[in-house]
PyMOL Python script that loads the backbone (N, CA, C, O; Angstrom):
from pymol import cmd

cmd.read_pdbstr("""\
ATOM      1  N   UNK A   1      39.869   3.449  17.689  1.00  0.00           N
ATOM      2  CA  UNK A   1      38.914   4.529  17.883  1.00  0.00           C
ATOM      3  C   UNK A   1      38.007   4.687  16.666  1.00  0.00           C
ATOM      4  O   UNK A   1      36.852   5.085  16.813  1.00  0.00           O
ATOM      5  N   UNK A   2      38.431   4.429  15.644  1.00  0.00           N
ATOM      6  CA  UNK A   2      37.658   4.316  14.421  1.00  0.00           C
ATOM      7  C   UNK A   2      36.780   3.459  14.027  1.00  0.00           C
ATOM      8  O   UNK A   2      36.019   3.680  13.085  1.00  0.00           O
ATOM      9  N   UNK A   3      36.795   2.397  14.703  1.00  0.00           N
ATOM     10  CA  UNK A   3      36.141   1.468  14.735  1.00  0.00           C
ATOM     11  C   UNK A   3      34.620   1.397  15.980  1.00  0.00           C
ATOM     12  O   UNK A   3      33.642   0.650  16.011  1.00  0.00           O
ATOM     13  N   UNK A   4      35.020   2.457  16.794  1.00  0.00           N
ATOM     14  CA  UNK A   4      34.416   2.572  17.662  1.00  0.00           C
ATOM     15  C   UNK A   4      33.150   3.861  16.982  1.00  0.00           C
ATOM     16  O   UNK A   4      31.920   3.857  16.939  1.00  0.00           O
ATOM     17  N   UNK A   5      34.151   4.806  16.556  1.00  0.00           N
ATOM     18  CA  UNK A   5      33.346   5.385  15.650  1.00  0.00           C
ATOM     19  C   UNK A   5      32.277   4.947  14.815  1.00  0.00           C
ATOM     20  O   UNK A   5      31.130   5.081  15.242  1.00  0.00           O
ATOM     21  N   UNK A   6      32.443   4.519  13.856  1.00  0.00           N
ATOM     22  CA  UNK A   6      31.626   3.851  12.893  1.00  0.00           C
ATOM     23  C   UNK A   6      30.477   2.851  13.312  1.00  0.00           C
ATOM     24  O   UNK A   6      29.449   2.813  12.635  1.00  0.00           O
ATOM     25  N   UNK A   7      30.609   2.173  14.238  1.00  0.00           N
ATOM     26  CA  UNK A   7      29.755   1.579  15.214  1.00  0.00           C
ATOM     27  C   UNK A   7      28.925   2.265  15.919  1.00  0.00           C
ATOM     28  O   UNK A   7      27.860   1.669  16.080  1.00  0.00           O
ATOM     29  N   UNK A   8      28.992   3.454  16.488  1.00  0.00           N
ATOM     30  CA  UNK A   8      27.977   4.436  17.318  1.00  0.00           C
ATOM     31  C   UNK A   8      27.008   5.281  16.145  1.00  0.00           C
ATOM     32  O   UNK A   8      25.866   5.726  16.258  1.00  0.00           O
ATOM     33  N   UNK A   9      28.042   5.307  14.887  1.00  0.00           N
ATOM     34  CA  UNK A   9      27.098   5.908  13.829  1.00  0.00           C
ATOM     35  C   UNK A   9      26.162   4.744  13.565  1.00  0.00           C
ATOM     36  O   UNK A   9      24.962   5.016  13.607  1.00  0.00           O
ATOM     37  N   UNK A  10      26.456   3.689  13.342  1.00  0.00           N
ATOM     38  CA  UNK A  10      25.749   2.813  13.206  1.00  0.00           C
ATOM     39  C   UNK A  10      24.730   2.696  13.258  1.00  0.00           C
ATOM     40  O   UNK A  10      23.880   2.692  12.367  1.00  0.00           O
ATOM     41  N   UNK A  11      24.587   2.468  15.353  1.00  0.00           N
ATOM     42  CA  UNK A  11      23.447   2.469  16.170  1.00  0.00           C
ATOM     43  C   UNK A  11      22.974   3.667  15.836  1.00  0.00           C
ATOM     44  O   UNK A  11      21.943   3.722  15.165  1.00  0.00           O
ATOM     45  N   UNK A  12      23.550   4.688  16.188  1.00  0.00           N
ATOM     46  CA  UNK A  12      22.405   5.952  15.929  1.00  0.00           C
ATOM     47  C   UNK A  12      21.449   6.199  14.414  1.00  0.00           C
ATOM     48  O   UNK A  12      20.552   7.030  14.275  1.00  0.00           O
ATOM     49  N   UNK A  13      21.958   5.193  13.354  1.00  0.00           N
ATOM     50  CA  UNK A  13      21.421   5.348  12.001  1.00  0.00           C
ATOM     51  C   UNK A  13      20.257   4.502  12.010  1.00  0.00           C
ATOM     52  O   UNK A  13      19.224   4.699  11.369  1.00  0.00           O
ATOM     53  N   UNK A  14      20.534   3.434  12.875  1.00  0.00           N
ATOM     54  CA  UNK A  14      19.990   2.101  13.106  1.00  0.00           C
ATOM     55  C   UNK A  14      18.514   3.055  13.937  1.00  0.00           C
ATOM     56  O   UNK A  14      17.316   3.102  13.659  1.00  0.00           O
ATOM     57  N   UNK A  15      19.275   3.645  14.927  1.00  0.00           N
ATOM     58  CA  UNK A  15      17.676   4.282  15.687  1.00  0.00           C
ATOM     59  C   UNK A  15      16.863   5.235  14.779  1.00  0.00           C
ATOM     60  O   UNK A  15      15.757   4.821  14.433  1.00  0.00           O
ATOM     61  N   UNK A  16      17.176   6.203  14.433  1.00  0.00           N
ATOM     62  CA  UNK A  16      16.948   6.937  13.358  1.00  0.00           C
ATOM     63  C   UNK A  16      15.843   6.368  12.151  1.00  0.00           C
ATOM     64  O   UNK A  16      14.758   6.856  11.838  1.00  0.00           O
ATOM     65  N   UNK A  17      16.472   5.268  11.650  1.00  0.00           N
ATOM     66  CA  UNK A  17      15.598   4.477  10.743  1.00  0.00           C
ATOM     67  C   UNK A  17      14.466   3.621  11.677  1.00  0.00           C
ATOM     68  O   UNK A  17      13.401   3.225  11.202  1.00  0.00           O
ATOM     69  N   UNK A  18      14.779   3.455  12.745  1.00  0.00           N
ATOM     70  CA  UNK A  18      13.543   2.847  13.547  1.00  0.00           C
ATOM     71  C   UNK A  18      12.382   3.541  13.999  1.00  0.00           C
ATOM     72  O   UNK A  18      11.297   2.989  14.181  1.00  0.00           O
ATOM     73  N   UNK A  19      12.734   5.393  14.275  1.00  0.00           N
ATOM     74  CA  UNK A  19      12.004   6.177  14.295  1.00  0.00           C
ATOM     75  C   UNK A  19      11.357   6.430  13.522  1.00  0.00           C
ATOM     76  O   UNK A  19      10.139   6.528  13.676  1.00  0.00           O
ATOM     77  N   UNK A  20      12.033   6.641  12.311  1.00  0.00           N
ATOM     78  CA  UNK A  20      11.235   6.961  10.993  1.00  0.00           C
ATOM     79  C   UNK A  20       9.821   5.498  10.996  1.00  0.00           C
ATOM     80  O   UNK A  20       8.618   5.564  11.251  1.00  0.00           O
ATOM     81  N   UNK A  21      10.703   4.327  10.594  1.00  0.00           N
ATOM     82  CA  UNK A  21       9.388   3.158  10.445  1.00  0.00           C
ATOM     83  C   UNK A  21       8.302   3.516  11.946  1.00  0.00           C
ATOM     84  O   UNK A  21       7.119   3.801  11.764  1.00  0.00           O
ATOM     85  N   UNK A  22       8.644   3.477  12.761  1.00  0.00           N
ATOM     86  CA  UNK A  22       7.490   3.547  13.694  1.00  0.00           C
ATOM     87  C   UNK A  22       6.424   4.761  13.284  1.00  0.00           C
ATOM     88  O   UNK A  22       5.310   4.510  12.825  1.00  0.00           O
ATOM     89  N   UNK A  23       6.873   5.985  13.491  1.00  0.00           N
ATOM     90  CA  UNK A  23       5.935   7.192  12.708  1.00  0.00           C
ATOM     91  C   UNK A  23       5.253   6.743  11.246  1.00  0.00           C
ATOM     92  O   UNK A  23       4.223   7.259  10.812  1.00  0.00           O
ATOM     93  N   UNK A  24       6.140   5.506  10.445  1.00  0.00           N
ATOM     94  CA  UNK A  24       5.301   5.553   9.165  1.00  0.00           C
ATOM     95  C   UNK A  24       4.239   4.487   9.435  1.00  0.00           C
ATOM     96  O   UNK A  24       3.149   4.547   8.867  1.00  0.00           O
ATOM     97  N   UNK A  25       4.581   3.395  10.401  1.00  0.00           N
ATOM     98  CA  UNK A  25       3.070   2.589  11.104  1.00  0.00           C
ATOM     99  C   UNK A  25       2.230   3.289  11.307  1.00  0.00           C
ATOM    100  O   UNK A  25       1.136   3.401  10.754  1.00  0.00           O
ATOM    101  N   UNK A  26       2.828   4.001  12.399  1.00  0.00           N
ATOM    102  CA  UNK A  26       1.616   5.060  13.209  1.00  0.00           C
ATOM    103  C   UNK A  26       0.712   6.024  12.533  1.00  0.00           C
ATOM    104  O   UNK A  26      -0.485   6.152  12.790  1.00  0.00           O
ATOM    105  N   UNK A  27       1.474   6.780  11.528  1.00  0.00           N
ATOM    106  CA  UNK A  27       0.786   7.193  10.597  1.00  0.00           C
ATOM    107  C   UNK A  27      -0.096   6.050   9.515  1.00  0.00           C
ATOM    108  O   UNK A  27      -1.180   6.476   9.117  1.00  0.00           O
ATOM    109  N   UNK A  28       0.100   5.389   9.290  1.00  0.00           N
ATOM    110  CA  UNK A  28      -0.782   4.269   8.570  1.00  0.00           C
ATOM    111  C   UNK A  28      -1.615   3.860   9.594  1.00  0.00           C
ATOM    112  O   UNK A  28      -2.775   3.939   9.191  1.00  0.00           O
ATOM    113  N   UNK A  29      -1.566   3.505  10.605  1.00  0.00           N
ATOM    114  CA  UNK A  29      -2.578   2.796  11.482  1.00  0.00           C
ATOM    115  C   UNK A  29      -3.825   4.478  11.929  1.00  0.00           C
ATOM    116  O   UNK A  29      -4.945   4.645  12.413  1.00  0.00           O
ATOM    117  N   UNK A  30      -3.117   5.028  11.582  1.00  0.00           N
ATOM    118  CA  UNK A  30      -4.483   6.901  12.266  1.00  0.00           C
ATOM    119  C   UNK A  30      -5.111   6.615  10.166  1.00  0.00           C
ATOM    120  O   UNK A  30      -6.224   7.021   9.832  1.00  0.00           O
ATOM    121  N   UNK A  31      -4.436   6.115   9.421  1.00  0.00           N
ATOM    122  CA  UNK A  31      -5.505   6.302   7.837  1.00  0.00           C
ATOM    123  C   UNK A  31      -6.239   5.284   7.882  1.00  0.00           C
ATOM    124  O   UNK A  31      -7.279   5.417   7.238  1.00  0.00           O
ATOM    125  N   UNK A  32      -6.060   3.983   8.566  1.00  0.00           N
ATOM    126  CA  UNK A  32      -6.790   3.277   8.898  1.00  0.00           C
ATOM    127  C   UNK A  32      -7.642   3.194   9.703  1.00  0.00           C
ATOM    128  O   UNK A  32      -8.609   2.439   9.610  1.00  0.00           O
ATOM    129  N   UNK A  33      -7.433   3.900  10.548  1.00  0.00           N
ATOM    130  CA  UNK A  33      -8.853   4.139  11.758  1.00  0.00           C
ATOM    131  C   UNK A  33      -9.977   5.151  11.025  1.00  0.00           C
ATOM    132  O   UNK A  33     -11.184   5.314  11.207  1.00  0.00           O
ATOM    133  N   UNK A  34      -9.076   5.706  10.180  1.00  0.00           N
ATOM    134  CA  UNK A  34      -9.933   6.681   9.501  1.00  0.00           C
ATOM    135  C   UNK A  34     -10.701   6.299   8.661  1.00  0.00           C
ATOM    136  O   UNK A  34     -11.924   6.370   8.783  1.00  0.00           O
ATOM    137  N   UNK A  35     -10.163   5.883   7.777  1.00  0.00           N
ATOM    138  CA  UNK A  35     -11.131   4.741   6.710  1.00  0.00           C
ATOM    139  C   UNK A  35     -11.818   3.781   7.419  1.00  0.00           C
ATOM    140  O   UNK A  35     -12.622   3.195   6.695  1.00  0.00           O
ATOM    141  N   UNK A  36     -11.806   3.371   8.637  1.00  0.00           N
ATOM    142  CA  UNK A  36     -12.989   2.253   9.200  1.00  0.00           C
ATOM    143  C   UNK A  36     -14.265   3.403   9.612  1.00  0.00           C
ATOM    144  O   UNK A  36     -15.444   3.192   9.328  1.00  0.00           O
ATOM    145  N   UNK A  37     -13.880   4.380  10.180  1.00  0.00           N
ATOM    146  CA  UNK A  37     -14.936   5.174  10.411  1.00  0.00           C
ATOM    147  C   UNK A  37     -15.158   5.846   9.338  1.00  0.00           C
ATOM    148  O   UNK A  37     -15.043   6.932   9.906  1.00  0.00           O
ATOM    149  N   UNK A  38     -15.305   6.038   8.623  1.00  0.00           N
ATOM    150  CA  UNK A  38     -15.762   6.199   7.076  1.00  0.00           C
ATOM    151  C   UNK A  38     -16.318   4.897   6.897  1.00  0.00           C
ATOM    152  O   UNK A  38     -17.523   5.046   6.695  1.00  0.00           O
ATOM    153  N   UNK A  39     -16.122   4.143   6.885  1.00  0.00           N
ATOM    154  CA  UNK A  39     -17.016   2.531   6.611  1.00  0.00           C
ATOM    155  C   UNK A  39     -18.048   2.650   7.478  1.00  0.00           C
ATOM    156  O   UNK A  39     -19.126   2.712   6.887  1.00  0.00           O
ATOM    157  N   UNK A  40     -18.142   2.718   8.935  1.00  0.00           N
ATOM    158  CA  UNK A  40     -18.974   2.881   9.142  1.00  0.00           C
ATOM    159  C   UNK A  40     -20.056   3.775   9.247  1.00  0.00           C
ATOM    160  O   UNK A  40     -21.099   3.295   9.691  1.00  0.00           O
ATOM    161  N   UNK A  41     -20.043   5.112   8.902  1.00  0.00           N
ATOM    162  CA  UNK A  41     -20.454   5.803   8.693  1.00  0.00           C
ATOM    163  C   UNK A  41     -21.528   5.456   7.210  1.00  0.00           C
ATOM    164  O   UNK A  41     -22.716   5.778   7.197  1.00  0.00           O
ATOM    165  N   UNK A  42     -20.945   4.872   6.231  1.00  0.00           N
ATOM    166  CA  UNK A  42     -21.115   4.688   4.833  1.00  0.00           C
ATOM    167  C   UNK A  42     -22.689   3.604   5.142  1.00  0.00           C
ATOM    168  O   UNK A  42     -22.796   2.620   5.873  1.00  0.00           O
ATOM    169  N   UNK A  43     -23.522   4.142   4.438  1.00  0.00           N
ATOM    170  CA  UNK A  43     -24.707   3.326   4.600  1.00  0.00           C
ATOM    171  C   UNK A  43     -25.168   2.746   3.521  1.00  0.00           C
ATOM    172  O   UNK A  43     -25.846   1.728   3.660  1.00  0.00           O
ATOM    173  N   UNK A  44     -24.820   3.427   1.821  1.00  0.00           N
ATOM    174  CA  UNK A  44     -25.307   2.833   1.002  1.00  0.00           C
ATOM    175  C   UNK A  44     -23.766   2.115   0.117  1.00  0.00           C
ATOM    176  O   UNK A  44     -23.007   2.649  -0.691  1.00  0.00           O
ATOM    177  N   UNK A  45     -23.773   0.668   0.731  1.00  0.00           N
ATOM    178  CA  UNK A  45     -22.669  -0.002   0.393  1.00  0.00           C
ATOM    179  C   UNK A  45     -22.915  -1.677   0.018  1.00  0.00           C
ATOM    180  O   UNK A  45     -23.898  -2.133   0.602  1.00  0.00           O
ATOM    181  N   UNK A  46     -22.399  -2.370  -0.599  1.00  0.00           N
ATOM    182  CA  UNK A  46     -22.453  -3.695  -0.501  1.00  0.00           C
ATOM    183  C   UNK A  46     -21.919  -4.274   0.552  1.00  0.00           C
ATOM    184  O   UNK A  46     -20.725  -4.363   0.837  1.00  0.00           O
ATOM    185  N   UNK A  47     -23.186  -4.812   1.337  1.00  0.00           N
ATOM    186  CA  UNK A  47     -22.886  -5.718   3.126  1.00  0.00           C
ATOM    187  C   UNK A  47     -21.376  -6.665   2.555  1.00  0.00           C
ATOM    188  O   UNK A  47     -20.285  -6.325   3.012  1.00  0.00           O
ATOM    189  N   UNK A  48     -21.461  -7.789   1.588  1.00  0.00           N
ATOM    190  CA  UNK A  48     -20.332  -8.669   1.195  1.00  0.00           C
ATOM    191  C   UNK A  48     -18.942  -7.758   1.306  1.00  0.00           C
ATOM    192  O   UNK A  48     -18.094  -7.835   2.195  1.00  0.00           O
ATOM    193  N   UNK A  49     -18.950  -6.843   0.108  1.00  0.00           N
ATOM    194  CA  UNK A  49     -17.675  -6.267  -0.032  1.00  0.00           C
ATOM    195  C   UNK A  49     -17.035  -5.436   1.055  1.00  0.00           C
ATOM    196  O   UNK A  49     -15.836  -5.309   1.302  1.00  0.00           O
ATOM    197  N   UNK A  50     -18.254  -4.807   1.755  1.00  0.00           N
ATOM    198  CA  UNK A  50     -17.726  -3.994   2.763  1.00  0.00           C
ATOM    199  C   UNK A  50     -16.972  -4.596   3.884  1.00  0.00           C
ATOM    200  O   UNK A  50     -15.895  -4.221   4.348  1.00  0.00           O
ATOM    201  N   UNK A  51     -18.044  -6.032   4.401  1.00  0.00           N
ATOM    202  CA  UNK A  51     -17.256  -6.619   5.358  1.00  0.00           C
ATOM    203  C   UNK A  51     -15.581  -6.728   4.996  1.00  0.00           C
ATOM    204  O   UNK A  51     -14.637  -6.083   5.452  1.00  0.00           O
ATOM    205  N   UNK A  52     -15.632  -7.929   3.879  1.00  0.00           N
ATOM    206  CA  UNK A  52     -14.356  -8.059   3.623  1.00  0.00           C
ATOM    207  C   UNK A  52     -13.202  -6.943   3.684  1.00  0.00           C
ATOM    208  O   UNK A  52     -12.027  -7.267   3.861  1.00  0.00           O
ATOM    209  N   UNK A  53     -13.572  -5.733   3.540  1.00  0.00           N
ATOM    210  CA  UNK A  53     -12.778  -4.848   2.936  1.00  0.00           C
ATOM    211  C   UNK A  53     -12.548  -3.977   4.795  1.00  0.00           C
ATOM    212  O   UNK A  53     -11.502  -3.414   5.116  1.00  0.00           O
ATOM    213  N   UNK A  54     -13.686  -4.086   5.652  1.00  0.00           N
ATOM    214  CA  UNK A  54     -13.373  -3.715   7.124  1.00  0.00           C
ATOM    215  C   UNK A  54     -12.521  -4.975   7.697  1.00  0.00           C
ATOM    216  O   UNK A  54     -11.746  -4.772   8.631  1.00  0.00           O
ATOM    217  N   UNK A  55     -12.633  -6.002   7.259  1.00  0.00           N
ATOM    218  CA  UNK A  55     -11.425  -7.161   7.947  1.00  0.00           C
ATOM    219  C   UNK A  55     -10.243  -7.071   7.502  1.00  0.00           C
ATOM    220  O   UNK A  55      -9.260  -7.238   8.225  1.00  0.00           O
ATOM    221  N   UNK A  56     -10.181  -6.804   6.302  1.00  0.00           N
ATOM    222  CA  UNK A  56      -8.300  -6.800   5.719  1.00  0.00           C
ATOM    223  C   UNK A  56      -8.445  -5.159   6.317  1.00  0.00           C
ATOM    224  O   UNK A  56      -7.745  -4.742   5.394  1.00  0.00           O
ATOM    225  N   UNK A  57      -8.685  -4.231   6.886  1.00  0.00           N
ATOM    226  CA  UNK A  57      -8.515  -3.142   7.373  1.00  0.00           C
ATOM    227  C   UNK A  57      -8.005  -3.397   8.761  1.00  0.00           C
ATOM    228  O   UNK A  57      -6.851  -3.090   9.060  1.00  0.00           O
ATOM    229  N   UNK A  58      -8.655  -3.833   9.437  1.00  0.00           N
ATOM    230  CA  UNK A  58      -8.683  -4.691  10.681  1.00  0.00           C
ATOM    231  C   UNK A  58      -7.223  -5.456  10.964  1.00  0.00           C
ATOM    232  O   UNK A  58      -6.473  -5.225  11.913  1.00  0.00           O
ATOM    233  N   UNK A  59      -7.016  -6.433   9.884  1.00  0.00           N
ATOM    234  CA  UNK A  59      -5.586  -7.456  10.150  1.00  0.00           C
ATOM    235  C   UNK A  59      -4.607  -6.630   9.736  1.00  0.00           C
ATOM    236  O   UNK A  59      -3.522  -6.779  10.297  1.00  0.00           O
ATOM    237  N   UNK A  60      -4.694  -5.804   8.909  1.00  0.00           N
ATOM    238  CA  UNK A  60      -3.800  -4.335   8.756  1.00  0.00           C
ATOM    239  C   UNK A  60      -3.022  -3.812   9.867  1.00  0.00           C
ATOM    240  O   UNK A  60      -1.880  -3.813  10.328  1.00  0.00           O
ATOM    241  N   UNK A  61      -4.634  -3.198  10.149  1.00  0.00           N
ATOM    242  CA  UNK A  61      -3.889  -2.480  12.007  1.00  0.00           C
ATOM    243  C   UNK A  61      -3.470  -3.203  12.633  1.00  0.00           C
ATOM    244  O   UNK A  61      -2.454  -2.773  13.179  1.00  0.00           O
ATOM    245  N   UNK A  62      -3.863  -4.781  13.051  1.00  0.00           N
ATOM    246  CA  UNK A  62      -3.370  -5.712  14.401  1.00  0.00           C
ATOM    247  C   UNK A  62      -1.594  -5.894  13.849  1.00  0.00           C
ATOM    248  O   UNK A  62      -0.715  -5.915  14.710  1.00  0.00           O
ATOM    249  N   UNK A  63      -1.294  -5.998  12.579  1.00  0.00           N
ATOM    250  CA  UNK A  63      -0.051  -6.565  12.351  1.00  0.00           C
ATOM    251  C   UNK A  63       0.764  -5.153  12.525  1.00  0.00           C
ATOM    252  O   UNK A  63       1.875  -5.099  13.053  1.00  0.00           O
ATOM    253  N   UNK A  64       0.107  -4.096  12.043  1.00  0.00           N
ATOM    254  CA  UNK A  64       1.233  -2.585  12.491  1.00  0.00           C
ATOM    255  C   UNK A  64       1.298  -2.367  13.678  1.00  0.00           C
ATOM    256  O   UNK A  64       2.165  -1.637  14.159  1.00  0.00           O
ATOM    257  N   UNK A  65       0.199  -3.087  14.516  1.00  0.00           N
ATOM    258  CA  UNK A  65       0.428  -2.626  16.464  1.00  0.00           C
ATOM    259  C   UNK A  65       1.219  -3.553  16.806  1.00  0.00           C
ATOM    260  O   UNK A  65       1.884  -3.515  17.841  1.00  0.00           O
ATOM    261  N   UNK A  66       1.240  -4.691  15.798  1.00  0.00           N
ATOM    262  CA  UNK A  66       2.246  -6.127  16.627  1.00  0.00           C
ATOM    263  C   UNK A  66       3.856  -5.402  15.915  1.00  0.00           C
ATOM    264  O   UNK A  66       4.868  -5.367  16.615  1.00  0.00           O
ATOM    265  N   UNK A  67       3.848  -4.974  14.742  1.00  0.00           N
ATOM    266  CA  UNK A  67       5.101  -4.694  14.555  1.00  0.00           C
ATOM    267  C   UNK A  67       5.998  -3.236  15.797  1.00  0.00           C
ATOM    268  O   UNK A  67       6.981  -3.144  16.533  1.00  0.00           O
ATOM    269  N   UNK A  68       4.729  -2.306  15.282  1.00  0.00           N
ATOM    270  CA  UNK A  68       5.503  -1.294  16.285  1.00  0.00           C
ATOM    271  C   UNK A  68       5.763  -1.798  17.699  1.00  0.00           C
ATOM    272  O   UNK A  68       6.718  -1.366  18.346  1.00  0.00           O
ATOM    273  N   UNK A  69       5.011  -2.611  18.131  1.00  0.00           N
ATOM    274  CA  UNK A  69       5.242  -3.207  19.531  1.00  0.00           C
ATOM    275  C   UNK A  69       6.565  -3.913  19.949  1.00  0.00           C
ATOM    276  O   UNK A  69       7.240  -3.832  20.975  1.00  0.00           O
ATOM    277  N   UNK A  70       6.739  -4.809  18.520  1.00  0.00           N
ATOM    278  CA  UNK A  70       7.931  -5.980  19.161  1.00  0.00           C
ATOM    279  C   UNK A  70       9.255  -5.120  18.465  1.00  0.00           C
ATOM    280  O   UNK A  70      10.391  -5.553  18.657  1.00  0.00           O
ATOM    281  N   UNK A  71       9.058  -4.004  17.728  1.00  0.00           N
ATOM    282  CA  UNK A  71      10.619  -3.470  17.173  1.00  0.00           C
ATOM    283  C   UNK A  71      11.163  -2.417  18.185  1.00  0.00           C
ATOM    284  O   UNK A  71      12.261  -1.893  18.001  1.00  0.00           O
TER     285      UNK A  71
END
""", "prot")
cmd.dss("prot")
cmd.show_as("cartoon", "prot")
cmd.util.cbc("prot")
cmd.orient("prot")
């Protein structure tokens, strides 16, 4: 029975910590939408740096929607 115990705490610690990471994606992926619309909004900027800096914004979000997706 103790063994059975410790195992259900387990899983439930196991979910727990999965909840938490998903809310901390999700919350990172809403500062990122935020900061792209702030980019675009932004008119007096360097075209070079900005792009770059809206694409690593970009592969940001796709890899936090692929993570929250497949966990």
């Amino acid at each position: 029975m103790l063994v059975l115990t410790k195992n259900k705490q387990a899983i439930e610690g196991s979910h727990d910590d999965y909840k938490l990471f998903q809310f901390m994606c999700k919350l990172e992926m809403n500062h990122i939408y935020e900061a792209l619309e702030g980019q675009r909004k932004n008119t007096h900027i360097d075209l070079d740096t900005h792009q770059e800096y809206v694409d690593t914004l970009v592969v940001q979000l796709n890899l936090l929607q692929y993570v929250v997706g497949i966990v």
